[in-house]
N, C-alpha and C positions, 0 to 999 in steps of 0.2 A: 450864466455860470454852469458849466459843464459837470455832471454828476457821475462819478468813476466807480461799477461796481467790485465787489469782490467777491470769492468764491473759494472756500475753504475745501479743496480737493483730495489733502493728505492728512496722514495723523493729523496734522499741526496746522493752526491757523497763523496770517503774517506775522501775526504780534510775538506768539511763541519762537516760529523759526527767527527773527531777529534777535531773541536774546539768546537762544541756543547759536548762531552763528556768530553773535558779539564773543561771547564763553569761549568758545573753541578758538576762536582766532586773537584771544586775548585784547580786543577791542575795547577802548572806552565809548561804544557809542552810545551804551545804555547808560554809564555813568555822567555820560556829557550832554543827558538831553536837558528838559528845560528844568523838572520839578528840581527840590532841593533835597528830595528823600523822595527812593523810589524802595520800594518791598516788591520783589518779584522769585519765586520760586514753585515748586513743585509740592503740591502736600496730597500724603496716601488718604484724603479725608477728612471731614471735618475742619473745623475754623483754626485758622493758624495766631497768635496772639506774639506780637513781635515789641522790642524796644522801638518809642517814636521822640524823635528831637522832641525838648522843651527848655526855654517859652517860646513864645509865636504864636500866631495865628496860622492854622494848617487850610490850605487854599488848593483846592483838590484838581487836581487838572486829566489826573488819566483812571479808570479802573477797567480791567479787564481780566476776564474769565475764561478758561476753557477746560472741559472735561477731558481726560488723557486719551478716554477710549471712546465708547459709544457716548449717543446722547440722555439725557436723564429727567426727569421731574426736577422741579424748584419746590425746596421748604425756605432755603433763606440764603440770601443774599447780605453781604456785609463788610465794608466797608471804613472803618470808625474808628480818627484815631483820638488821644484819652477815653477810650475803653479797652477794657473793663476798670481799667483806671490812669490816672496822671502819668506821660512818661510811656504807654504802650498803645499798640493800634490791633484791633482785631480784625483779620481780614477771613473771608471764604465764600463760599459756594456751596451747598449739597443738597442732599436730596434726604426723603425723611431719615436713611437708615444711615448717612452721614459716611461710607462706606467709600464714595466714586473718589480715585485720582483724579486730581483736578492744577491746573496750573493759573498763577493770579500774577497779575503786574498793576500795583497802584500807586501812582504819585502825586505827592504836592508841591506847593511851594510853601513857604516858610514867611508868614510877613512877620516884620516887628515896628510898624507903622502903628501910632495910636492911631490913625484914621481908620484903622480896621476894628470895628466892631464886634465881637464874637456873641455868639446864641447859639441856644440848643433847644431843642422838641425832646424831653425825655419820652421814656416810652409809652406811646398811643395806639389806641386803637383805629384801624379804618376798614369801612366794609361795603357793597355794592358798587364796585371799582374802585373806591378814590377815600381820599380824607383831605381837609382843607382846612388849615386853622392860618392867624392870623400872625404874622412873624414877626411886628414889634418894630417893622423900618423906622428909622430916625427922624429921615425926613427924605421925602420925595424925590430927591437928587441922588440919593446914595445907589449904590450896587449892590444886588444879591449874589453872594459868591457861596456853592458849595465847600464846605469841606470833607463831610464824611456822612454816610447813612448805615445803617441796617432795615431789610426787608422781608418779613418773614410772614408764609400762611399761615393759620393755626391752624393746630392739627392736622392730617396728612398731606404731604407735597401733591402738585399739581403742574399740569401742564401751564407753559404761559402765554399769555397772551400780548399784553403790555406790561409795560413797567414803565416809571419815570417819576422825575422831583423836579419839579418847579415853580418861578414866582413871577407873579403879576400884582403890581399896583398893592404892594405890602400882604399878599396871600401866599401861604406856600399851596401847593397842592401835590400830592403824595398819591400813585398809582401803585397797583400790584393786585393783578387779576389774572383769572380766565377766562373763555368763551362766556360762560354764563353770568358774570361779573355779579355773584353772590356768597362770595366767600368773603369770611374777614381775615385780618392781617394785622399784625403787630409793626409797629415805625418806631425809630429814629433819625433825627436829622441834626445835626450839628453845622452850621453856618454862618456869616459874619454878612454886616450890610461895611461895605467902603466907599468912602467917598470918592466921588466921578471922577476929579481931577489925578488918582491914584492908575489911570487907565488912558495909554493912546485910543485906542478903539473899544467899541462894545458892539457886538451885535448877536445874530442868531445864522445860524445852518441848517437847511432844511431840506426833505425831500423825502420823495411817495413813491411807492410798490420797490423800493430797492431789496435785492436779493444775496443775504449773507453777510453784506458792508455794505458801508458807501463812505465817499470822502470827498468833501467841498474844501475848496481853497479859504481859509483866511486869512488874515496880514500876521505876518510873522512878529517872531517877539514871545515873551514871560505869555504861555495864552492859561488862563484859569477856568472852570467851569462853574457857567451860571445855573446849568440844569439839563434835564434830557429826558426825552419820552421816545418806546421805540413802541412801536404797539403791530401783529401783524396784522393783514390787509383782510384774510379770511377767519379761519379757525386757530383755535392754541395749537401750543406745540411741543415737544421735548424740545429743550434745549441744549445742545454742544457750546456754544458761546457767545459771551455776550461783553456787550464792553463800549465807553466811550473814549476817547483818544483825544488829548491836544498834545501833541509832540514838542509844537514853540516852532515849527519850521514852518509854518503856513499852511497845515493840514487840520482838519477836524475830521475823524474818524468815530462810525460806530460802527456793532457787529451784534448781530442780532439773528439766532438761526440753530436750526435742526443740524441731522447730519446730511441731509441730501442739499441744506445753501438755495434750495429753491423757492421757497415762501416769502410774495413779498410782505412787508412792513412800510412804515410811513413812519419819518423819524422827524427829531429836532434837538441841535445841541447849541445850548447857548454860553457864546464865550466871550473872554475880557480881555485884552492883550495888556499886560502894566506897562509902565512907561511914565 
């Protein structure tokens, strides 16, 4: 499996110039991709708080992030829809003083299959890289699928190192550090376990020292996320953009990077194709 880097050269990283050239050319490509709601705009700062379909079960498949200008420190990261309550999702990116333009595209899909499960991790603490609590899997068969997180250091922002959420064997585990991986952090996770036969495929996307993105092929189709860890290979870093990506076209995309796109990272994105 051939691993495709990328390399964010201009203001704008691919994700942004796609929906800026959808816009102008009055395109559906953005509205016809896989999720069932996608939230994508521009905010002068600070977290954006938007209407989100209800009911369903929200099954997260894309979030990306990019700062307009330069790159910045991370206070928090977020993601999460029924909050701050039923019916909205809070999305953003900033930095402590909440101040940096920043551009966000996040989608899901929409199940309304009782075979989907929903859970949530209200707000917790984790500290010395990671936090790990037990997610309450049904039963050993089922799927862990993303729907929504927030990530945030206490008190003042910080360069990043890794980030990621994931599950094994009915554990989540929840990252958000830097170099020194001694700072704590505030979490939420909101997630659903579903049953296997809900999914043509399941697997993971991987790969090491990728520089700014990268993008492994997988089987096309409804693709959801099961989780993602991007962590860089050396030192932390400001970060311009970050983001993980299933389109539904047989791509799996992350972005992960400074302004110079040179630093590598070792990633993993784990996805579910429905079917």
């Amino acid at each position: 499996m051939v691993e495709m880097e990328y390399r964010s050269n201009g203001q704008f990283g691919p994700i942004v110039k796609e929906a800026i050239m959808a816009s102008e050319s009055n395109s559906d490509a953005i509205s016809a991709a896989a999720a069932s709601n996608i939230e994508e705009s521009f905010s002068d700062g600070g977290p954006v708080v938007r209407n989100f379909p209800t009911p369903g079960v929200p099954l997260l498949n894309t979030f990306y992030f990019q700062y307009s200008g330069d790159e910045h420190h991370i206070q928090q990261i977020i993601a999460l829809p029924d909050f701050p309550e039923n019916g909205k999702i809070e999305i953003g990116m900033n930095d402590e003083g909440g101040q940096a333009d920043y551009f966000f595209k996040v989608g899901h899909y929409i199940g309304h299959d009782s075979r989907f499960r929903q859970f949530s991790r209200s707000l917790d603490i984790g500290a010395n890289r990671q936090a790990t609590f037990e997610g309450g899997r049904p039963s050993a068969s089922m799927v862990f699928v993303l729907s929504g997180f927030q990530l945030a250091f206490r008190g003042e922002d910080h360069h990043l190192d890794e980030i990621g959420i994931f599950e094994s064997d009915g554990t989540v585990t929840v990252r958000l550090n830097d170099k020194n991986d001694d700072d704590s952090f505030v979490f939420r996770v909101s997630y659903c376990y579903a049953s296997r036969d809900l999914f043509s495929s399941v697997g993971l996307a991987r790969g090491s020292n990728a520089k700014g993105g990268a993008r492994k092929p997988i089987p096309s189709g409804q693709a959801v996320m099961r989780g993602f860890n991007m962590n860089f290979r050396s030192k932390d870093h400001h970060i311009r953009d970050l983001g993980a990506v299933l389109p539904g076209d047989g791509r799996a995309e992350v972005y992960f990077e400074d302004k110079n796109g040179d630093d590598g990272f070792d990633w993993s994105l784990g996805w579910a194709v429905l079917g």
